[in-house]
Residue frames as qw, qx, qy, qz and C-alpha x, y, z in Angstrom:
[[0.000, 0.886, 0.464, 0.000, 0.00, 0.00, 0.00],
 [0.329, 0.541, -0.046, 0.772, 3.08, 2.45, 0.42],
 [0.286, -0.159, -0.569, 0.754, 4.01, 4.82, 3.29],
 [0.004, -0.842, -0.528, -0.111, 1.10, 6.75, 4.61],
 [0.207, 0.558, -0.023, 0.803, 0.90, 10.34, 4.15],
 [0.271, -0.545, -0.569, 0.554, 0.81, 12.38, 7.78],
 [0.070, 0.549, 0.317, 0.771, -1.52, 15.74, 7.51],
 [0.002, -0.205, -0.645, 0.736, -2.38, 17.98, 9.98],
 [0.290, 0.658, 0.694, -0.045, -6.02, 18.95, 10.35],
 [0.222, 0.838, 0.133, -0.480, -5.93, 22.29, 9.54],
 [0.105, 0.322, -0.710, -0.618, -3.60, 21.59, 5.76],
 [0.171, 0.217, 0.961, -0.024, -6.33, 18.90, 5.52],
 [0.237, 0.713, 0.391, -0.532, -8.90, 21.43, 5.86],
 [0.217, 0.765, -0.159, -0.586, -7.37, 23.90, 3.16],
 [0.443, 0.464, -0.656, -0.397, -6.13, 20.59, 0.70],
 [0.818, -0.008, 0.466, -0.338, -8.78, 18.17, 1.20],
 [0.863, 0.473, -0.019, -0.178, -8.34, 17.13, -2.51],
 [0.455, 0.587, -0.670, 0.017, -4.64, 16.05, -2.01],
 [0.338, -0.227, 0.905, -0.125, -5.39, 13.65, 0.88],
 [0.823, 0.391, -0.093, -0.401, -8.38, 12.50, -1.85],
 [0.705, 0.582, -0.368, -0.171, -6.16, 11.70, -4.44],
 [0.044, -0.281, 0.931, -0.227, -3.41, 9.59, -1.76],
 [0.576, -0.079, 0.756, -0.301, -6.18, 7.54, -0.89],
 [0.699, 0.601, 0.064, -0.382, -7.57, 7.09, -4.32],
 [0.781, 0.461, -0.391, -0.160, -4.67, 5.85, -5.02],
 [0.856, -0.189, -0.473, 0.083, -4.64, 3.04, -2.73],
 [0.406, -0.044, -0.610, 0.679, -2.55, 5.09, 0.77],
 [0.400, -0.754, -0.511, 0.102, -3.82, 5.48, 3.74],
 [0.046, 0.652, -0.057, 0.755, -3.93, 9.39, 5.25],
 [0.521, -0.375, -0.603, 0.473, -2.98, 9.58, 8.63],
 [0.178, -0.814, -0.364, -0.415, -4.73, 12.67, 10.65],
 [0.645, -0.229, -0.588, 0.431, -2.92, 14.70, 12.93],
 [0.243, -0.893, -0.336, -0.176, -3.56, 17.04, 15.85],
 [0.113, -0.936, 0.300, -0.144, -0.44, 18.98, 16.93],
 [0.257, 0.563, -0.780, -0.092, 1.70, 16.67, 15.56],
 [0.492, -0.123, 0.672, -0.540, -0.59, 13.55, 17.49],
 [0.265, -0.086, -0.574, -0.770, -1.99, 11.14, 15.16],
 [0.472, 0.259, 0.567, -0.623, -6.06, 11.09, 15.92],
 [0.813, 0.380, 0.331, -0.291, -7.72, 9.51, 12.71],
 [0.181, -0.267, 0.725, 0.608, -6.63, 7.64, 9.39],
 [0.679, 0.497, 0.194, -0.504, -8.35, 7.29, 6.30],
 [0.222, -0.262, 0.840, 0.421, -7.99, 4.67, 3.88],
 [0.522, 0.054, -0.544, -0.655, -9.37, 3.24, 0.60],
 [0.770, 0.013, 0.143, -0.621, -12.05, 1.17, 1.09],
 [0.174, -0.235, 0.898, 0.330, -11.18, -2.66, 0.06],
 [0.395, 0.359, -0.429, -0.729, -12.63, -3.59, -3.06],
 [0.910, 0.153, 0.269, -0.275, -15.13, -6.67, -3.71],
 [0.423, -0.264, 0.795, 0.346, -13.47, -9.60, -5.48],
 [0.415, 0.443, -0.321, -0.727, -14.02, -10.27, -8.83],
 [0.937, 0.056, -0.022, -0.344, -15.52, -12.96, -10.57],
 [0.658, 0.392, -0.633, 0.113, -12.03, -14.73, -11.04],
 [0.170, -0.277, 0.698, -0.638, -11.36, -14.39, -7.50],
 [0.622, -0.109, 0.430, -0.646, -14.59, -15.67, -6.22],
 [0.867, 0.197, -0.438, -0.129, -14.30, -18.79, -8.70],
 [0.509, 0.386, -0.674, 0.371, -10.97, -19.67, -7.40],
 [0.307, -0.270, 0.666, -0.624, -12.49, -19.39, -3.50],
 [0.815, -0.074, 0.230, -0.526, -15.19, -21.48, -4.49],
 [0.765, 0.341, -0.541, -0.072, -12.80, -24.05, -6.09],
 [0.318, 0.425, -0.681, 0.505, -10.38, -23.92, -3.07],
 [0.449, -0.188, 0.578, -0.655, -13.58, -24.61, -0.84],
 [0.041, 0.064, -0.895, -0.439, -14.28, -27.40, -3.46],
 [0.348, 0.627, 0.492, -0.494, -18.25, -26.03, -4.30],
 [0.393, 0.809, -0.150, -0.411, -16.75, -25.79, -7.81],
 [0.738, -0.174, 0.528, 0.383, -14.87, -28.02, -9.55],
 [0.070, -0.443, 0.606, 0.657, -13.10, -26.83, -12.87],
 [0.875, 0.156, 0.332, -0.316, -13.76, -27.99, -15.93],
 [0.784, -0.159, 0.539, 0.262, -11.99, -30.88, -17.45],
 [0.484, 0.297, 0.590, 0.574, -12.48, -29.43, -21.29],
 [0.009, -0.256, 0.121, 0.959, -12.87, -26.34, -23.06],
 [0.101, -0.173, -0.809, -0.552, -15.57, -25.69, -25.09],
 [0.627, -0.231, -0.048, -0.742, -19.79, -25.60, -24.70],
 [0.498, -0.183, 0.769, -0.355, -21.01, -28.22, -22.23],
 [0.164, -0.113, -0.882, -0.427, -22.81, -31.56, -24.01],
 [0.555, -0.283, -0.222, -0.750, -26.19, -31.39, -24.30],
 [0.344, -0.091, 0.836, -0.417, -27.88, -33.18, -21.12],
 [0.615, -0.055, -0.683, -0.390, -29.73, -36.05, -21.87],
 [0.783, -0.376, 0.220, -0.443, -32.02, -37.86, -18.93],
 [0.259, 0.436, -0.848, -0.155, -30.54, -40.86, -17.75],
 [0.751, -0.158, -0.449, -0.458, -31.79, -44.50, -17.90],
 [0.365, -0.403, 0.644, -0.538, -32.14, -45.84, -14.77],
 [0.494, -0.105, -0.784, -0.361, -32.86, -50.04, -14.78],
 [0.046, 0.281, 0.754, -0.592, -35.47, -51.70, -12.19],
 [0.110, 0.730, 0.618, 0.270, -38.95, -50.80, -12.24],
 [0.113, 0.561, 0.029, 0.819, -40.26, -47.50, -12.28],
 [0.032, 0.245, -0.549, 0.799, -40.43, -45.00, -9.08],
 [0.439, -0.249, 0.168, -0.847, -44.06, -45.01, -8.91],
 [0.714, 0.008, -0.677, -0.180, -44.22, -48.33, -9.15],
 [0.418, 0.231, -0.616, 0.627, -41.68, -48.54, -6.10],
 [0.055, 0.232, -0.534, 0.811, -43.21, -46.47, -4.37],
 [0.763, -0.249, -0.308, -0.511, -46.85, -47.59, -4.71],
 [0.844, 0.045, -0.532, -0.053, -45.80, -50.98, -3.82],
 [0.325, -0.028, -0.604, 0.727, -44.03, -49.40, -0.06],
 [0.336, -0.125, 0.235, -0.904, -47.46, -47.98, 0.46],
 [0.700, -0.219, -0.567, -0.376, -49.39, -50.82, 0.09],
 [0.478, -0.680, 0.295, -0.471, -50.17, -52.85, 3.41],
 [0.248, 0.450, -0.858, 0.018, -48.64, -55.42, 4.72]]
């Protein structure tokens, strides 16, 4: 982030827009009161981007890569032997 900048309040006052532009670009502005510091101001930290927030959900493994480039294959239902569910399940409601 680089060394913060020390300002007193009353240069602050009269050149707000140069501790602006330090924090804008990414240092932190340290406030002081007769040479005392009493407040800092810093940039804000910045949401992650979408790469970022892939790569946490990989590394928390709620994502998994994929294996190939390209458009995904079209999904196709799959077949599933045995009888069918409602059968199934009829046939665990029935009584015994």
């Amino acid at each position: 982030m680089g060394k913060p900048l020390r300002i007193g309040l009353r240069e602050a006052n009269q050149r707000f827009s140069k501790a602006m532009k330090a924090v804008k670009a990414g240092k932190e502005v340290i406030l002081t009161d007769r040479g005392k510091p009493i407040a800092i101001i810093k940039p804000l930290a910045q949401p992650p981007g979408p790469e970022q927030v892939i790569r946490e959900l990989e590394a928390a493994g709620v994502l998994q890569a994929a294996t190939r480039r390209g458009p995904m294959p079209a999904w196709r239902p799959r077949r599933l032997r045995g009888a069918p569910l409602a059968q199934t399940v009829e046939e665990e409601r029935e009584p015994r």
